[in-house]
C-alpha positions as CSV (number, residue, x, y, z in Angstrom):
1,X,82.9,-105.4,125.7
2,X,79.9,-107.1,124.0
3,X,79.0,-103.6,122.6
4,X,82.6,-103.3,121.0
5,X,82.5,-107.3,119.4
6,X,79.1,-106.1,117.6
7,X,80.2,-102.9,116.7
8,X,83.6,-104.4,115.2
9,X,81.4,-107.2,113.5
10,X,78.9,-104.4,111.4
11,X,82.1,-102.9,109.9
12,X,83.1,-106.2,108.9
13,X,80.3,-106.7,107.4
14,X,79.9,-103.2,105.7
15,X,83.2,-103.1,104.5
16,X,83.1,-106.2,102.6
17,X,79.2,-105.1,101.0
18,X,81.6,-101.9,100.2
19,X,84.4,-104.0,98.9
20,X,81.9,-106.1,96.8
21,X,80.5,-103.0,94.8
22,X,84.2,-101.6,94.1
23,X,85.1,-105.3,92.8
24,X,82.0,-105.1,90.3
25,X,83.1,-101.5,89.3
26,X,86.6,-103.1,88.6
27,X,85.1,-105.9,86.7
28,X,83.0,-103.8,84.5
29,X,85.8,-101.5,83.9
30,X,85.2,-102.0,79.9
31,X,81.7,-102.6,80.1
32,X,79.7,-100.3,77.6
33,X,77.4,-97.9,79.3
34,X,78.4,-98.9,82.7
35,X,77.8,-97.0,85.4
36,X,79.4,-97.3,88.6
37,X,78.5,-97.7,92.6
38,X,79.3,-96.1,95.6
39,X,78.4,-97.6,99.2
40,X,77.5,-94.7,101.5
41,X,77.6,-95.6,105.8
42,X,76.0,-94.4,108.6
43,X,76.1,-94.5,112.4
44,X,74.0,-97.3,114.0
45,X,71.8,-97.4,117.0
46,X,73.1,-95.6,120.7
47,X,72.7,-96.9,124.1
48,X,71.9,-94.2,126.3
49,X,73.9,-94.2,129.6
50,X,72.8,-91.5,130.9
51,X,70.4,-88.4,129.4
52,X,71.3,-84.7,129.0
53,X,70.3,-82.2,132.1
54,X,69.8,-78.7,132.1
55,X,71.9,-75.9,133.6
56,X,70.5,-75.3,137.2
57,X,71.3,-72.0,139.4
58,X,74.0,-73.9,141.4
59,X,75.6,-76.3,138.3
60,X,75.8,-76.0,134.6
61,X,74.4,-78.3,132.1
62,X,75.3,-81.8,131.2
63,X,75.6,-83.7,127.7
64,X,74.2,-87.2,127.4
65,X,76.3,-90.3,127.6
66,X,75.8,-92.6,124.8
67,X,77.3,-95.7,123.6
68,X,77.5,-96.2,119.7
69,X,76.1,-100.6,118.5
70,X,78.3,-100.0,115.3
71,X,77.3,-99.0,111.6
72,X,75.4,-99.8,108.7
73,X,75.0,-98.8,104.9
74,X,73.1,-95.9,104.5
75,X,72.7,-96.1,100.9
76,X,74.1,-97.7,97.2
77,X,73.9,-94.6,94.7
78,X,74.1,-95.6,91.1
79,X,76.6,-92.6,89.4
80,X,75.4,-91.5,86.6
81,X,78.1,-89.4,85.1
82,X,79.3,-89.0,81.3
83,X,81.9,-91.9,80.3
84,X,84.1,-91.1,77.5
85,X,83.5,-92.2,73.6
86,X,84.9,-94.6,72.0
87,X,84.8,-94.1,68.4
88,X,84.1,-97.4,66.3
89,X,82.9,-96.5,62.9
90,X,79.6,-98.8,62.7
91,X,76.8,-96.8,61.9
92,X,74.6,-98.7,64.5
93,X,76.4,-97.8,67.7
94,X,75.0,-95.2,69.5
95,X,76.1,-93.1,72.6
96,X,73.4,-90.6,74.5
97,X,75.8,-87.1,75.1
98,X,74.2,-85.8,77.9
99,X,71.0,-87.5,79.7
100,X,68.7,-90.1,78.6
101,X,68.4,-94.0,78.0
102,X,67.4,-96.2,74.9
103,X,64.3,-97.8,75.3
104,X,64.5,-101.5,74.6
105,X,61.3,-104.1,75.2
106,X,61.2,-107.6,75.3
107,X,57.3,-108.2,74.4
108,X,55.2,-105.9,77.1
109,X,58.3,-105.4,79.5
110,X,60.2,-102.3,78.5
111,X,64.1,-101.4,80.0
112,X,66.1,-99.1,79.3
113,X,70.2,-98.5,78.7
114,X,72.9,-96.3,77.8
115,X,74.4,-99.1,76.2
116,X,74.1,-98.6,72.3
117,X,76.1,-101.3,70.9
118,X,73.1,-102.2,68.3
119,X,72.4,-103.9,65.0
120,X,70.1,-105.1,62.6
121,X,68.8,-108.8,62.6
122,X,67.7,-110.6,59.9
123,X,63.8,-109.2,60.1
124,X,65.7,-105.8,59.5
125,X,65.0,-104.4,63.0
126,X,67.2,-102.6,65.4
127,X,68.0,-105.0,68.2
128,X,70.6,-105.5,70.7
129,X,72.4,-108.2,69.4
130,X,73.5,-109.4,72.6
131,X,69.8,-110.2,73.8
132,X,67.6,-109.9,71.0
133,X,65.3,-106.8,72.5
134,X,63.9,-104.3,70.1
135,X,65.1,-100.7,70.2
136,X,62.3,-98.6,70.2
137,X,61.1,-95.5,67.8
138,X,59.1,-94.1,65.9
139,X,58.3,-95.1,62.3
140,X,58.0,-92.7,59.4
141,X,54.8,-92.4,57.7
142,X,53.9,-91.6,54.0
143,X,51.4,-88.8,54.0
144,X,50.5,-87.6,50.4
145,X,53.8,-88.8,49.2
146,X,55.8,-87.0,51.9
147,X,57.8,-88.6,54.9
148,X,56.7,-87.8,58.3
149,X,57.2,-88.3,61.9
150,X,54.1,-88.1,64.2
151,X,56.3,-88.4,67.8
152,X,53.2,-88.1,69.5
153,X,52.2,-91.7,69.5
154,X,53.8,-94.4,71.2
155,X,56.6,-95.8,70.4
156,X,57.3,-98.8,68.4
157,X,59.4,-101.1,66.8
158,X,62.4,-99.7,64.4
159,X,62.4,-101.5,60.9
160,X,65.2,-100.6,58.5
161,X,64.0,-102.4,55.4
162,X,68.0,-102.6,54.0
163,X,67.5,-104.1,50.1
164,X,63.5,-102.8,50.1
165,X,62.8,-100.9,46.4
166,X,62.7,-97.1,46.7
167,X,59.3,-96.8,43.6
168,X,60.7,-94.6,40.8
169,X,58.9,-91.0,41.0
170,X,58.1,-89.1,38.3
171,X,60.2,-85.2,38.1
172,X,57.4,-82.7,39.1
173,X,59.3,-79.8,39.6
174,X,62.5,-78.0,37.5
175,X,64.6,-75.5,39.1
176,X,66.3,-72.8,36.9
177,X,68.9,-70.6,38.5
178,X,71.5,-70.6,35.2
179,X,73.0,-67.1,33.9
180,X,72.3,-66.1,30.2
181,X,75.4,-64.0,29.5
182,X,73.8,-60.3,27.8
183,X,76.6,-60.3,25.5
184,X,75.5,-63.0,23.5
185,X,74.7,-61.6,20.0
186,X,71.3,-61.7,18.3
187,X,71.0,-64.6,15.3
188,X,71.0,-62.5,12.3
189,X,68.8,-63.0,8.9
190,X,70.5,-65.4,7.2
191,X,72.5,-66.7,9.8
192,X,75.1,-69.3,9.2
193,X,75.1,-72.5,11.8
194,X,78.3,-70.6,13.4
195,X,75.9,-67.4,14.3
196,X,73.2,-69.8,15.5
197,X,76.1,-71.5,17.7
198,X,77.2,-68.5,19.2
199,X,74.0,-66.8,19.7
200,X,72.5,-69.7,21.4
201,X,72.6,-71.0,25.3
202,X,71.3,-74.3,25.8
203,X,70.6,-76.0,28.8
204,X,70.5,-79.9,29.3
205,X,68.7,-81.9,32.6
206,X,68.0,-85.3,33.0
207,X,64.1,-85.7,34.0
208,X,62.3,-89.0,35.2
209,X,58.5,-90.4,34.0
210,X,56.3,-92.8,35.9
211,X,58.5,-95.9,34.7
212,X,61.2,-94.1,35.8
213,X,62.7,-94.0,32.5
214,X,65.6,-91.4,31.9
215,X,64.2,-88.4,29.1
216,X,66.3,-85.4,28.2
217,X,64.8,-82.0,28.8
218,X,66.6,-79.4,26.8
219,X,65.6,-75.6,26.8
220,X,67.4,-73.3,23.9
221,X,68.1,-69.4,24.8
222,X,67.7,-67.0,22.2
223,X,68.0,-63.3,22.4
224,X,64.8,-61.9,21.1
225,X,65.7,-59.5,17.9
226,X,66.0,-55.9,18.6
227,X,65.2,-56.0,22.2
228,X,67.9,-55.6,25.0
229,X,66.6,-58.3,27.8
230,X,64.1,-60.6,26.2
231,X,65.0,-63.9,25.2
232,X,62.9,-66.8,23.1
233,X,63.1,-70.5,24.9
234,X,62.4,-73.5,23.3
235,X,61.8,-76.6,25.5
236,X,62.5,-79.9,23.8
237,X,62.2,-83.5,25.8
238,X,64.8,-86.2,24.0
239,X,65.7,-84.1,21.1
240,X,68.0,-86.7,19.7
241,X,65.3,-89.5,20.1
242,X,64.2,-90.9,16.9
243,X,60.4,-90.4,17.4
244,X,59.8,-86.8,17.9
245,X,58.3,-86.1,21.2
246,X,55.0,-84.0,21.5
247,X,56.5,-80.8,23.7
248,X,53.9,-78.2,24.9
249,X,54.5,-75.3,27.7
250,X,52.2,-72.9,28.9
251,X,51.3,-70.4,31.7
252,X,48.1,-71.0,34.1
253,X,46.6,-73.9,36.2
254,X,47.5,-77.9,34.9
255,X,49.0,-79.0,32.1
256,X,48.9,-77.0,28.8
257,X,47.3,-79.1,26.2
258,X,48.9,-80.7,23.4
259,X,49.9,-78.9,20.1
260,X,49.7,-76.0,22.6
261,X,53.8,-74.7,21.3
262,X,57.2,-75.4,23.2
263,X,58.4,-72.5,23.4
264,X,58.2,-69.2,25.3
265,X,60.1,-65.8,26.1
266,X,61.5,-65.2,29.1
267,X,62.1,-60.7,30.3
268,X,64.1,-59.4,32.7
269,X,64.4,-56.1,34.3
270,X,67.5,-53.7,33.5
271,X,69.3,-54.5,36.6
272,X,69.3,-58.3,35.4
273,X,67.0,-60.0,37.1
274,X,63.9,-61.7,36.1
275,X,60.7,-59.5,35.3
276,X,58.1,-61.9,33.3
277,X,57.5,-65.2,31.2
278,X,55.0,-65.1,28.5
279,X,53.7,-68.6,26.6
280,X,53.3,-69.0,23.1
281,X,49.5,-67.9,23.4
282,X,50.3,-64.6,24.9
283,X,49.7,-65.5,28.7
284,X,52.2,-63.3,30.6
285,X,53.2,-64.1,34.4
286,X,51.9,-62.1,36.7
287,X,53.9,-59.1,38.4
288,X,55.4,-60.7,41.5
289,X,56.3,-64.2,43.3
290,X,57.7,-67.5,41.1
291,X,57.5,-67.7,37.5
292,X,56.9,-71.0,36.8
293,X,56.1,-72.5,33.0
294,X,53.8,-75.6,32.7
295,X,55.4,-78.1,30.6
296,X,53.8,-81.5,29.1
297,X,55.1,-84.2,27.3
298,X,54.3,-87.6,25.5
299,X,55.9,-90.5,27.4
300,X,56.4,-93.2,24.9
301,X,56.0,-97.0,25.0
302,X,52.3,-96.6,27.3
303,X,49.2,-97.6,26.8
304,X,46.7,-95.3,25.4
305,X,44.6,-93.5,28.1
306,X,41.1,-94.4,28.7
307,X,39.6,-91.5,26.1
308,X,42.5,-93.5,23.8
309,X,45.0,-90.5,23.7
310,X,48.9,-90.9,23.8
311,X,49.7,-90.7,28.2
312,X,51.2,-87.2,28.7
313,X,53.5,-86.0,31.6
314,X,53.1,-82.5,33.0
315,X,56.0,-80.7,35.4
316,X,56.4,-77.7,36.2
317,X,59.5,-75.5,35.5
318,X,60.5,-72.8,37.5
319,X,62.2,-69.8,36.6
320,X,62.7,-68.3,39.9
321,X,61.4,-65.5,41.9
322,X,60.7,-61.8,40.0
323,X,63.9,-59.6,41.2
324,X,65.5,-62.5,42.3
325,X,69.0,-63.8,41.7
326,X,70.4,-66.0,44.0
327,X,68.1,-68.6,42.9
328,X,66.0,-67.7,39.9
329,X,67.3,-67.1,36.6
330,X,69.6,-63.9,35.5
331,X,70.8,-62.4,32.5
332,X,74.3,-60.7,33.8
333,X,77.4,-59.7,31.5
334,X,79.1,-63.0,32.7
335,X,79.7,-66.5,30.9
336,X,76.2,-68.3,30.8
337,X,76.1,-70.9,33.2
338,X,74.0,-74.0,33.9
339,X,74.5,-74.0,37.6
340,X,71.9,-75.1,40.3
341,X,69.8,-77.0,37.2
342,X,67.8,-79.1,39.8
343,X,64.7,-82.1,39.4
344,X,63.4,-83.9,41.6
345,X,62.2,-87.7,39.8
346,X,64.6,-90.5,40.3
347,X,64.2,-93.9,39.1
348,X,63.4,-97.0,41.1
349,X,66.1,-98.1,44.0
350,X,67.0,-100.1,46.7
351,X,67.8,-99.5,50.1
352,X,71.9,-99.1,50.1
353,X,72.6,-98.2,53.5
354,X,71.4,-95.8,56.0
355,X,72.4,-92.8,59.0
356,X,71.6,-91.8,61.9
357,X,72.2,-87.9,63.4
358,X,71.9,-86.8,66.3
359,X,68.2,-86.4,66.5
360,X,68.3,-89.8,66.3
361,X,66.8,-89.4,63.1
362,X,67.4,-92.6,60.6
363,X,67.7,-91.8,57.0
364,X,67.8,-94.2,54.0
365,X,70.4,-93.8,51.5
366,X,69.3,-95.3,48.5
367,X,71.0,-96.5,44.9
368,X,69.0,-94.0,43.3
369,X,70.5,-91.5,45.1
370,X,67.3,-90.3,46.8
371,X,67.0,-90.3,50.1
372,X,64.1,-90.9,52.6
373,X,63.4,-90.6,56.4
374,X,63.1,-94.3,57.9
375,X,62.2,-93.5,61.4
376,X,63.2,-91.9,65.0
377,X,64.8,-93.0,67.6
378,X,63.7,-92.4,70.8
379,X,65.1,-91.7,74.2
380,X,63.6,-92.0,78.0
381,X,64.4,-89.0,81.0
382,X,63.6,-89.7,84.7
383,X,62.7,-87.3,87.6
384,X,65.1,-89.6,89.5
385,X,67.7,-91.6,87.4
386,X,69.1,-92.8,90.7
387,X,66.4,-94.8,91.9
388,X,65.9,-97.3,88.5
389,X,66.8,-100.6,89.5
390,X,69.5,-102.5,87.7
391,X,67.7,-105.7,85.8
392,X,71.8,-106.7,85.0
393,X,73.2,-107.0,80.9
394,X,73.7,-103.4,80.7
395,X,69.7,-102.8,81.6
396,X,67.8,-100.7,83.9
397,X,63.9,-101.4,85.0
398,X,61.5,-98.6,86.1
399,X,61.6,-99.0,90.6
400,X,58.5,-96.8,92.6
401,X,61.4,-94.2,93.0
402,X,62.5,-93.8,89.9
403,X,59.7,-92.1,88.4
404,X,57.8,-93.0,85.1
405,X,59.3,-92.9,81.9
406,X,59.6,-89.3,80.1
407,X,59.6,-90.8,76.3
408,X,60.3,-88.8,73.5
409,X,63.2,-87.6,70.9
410,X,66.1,-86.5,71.8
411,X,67.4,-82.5,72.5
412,X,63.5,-81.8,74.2
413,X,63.0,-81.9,77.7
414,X,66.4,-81.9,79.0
415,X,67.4,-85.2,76.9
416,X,71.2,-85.2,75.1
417,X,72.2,-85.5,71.4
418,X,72.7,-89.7,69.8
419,X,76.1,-90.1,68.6
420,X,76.4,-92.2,66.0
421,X,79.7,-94.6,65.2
422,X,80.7,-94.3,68.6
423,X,80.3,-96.0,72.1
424,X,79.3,-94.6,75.6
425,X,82.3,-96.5,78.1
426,X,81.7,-97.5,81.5
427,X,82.5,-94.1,83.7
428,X,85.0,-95.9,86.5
429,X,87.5,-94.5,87.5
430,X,90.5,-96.7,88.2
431,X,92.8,-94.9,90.0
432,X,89.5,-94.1,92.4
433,X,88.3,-97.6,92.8
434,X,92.1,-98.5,93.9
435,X,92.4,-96.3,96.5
436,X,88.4,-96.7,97.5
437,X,90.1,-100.2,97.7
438,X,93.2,-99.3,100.1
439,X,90.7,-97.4,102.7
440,X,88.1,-100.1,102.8
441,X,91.1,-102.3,103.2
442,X,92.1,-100.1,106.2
443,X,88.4,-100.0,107.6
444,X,88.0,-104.0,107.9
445,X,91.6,-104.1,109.2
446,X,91.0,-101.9,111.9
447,X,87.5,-103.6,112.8
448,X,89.1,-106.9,112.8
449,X,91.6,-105.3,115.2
450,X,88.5,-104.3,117.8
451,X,86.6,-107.6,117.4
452,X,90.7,-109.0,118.4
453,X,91.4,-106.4,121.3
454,X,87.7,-107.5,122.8
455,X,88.3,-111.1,122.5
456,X,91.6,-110.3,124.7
457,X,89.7,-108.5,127.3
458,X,87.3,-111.2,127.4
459,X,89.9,-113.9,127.5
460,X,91.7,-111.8,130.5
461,X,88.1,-111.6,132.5
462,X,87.9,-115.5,132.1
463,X,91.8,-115.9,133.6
464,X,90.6,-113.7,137.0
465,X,89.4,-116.8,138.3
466,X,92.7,-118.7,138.1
């Protein structure tokens, strides 16, 4: 009767260890990035009453008689299924679709979570505002004017410099891909301004210099006289400036040197597509690949340079690709067209706002409408995800069974996609904790009911002597 009173006691007991993880599933019901418990039992120790024997000639065998001392908990597993997203709309929150944690620290100690209810403080890095740690990254870095992301090294704290200047940039490269329509008419000897109008296609871009000052970069089509596809182009920068502005273009390597001509003729092939450039000198393009035109231009309001000459700006402008047409320039029997005109200066910005995809890639948007790679996020994978240790406010520490972190961006080694504007919930399901509820109910009822029935058989031995 002993036996039964212990036996009865350890469910008690592991029913209400059972009951306390379903009330903190319950409780964390709308906790972000929550992930829910389950309490596994097992069989205790047996008394053996008497051991097996084996069959003999006369008899058969017999089984063991064993008494069970009760149960005990074999195990708390940690479920780490999807929960749904909940869509918010703030750039900042972040869900992981698939596996993976954030990696936050708090100076040395690093934690993770799936909890990406982040923001920026006032420092301009990406915290958790409801503790302060630092979500962790990588940084972009600017290599010959170019932003990259080395996610090699280790990671680091995410800065998102919102209100920083964006330096103006100087336009280095033009993109032609317009249409010059073949019908256009030659400009007759003698022409009136009407024929010069209507035998002329002109093309207007905005271009950028150091200062990030705004120029006009104008090139004027032509159709050479008495030929079928060659046409004269004259590049002008600010034509309605009242200084003139020194102009030259020219084929070959840097910039083509002042007084050198603005203007050159473009050739293309009888099934419209381009065939050649040659510069005012003569220089013709060669036979195959991009045709691109050196141009070079006086910026005005600078300082002499150090020889005390008048600061030129050189870009190049490209025509396209010989016997292309999707993006080089054409001469087709359509309407001329100034479509995919393309630079790439800007003038100086700040930082507007920013995004994340689902590389967890963060991008800059800026007020000069350029935009720049800030940084990475990255994201941690485990051999066993079950065996972290829960450090409480949504955060998880490293355990000897859990493995070592697995850092690095996310969609490689088996890590999910980030989410942006949207929230990872907890994963409990109600309806299951309820009736987990009703048979752990059940399970300390009925032990009570033992520890009751032995207490009776105790009380009746004690009542023998009366």
């Amino acid at each position: 009767m002993m036996r039964s009173l212990f036996a009865g006691v350890s469910g008690l007991q592991n029913h209400q260890t059972r009951m306390d993880v379903i009330g903190n599933n319950i409780a964390n019901i709308n906790t972000v990035g929550f992930k829910k418990g389950r309490v596994n039992f097992q069989d205790l120790l047996y008394q053996q009453l008497q051991g097996a024997s084996r069959p003999t000639e006369d008899l058969g065998g017999v089984n063991p008689k064993e008494v069970g001392l009760g149960m005990s908990i074999a195990s708390i597993d940690t479920i780490h299924t999807q929960g749904a997203f909940q869509s918010t709309g703030v750039g900042t929150d972040l869900a992981v679709e698939g596996a993976g944690f954030f990696v936050l620290k708090e100076g040395a100690s690093s934690y993770y979570t799936r909890a990406g209810a982040f923001n920026v403080d006032q420092a301009g890095t990406l915290v958790n505002p409801a503790n302060g740690m630092k979500v962790q990254g990588w940084m972009a870095q600017d290599i010959q004017g170019v932003q990259t992301l080395d996610v090699s090294r280790d990671v680091e704290d995410l800065i998102i410099p919102v209100g920083s200047k964006d330096p103006a940039r100087a336009t280095t490269m033009v993109n032609f891909a317009c249409n010059l329509d073949k019908r256009i008419p030659e400009i007759p000897e003698g022409a009136t301004a009407l024929d010069i109008q209507r035998g002329t296609w002109n093309t207007t871009i905005k271009i950028y210099d150091t200062f990030g000052e705004e120029h006009s970069l104008q090139v004027d089509f032509t159709r050479v006289p008495g030929t079928a596809n060659s046409w004269n182009a004259t590049v002008t920068v600010d034509p309605e400036a009242e200084v003139a502005t020194n102009t030259a273009i020219g084929l070959g390597e840097g910039a083509p040197a002042a007084g050198g001509g603005a203007a050159f003729t473009v050739n293309f092939s009888n099934n419209g597509t381009l065939l050649s450039a040659v510069d005012g000198a003569g220089n013709e393009s060669g036979g195959a690949g991009n045709v691109i035109m050196n141009v070079a231009f006086d910026v005005q309001n600078t300082d002499p340079d150090a020889d005390g000459a008048q600061v030129r700006q050189a870009f190049a402008l490209n025509l396209g690709t010989v016997g292309g047409f999707v993006n080089s320039i054409t001469q087709y029997a359509e309407e001329s067209s100034s479509k995919a005109v393309l630079q790439d200066g800007y003038s100086m910005g700040y930082l507007d706002n920013f995004k994340i995809d689902s590389s967890g890639i963060i991008t800059g948007v800026y007020s000069n409408g350029s935009n720049r790679t800030i940084g990475q996020i990255a994201l941690a994978s485990f051999t066993n995800q079950g065996g972290l240790e829960k450090a409480g406010e949504n955060l998880y520490a490293v355990s000897i069974n859990s493995g070592a972190a697995n850092i690095g961006p996310s969609g490689i080694a088996g890590k999910g996609g980030i989410v942006s504007g949207v929230l990872e919930m907890s994963n409990v399901d109600m309806a299951e904790q309820f009736t987990d509820m009703i048979v752990t109910q059940r399970g300390f009822q009925a032990n009570s009911r033992t520890i009751q029935t032995a207490d009776q058989l105790l009380q009746e031995l004690l009542t023998l002597k009366r």
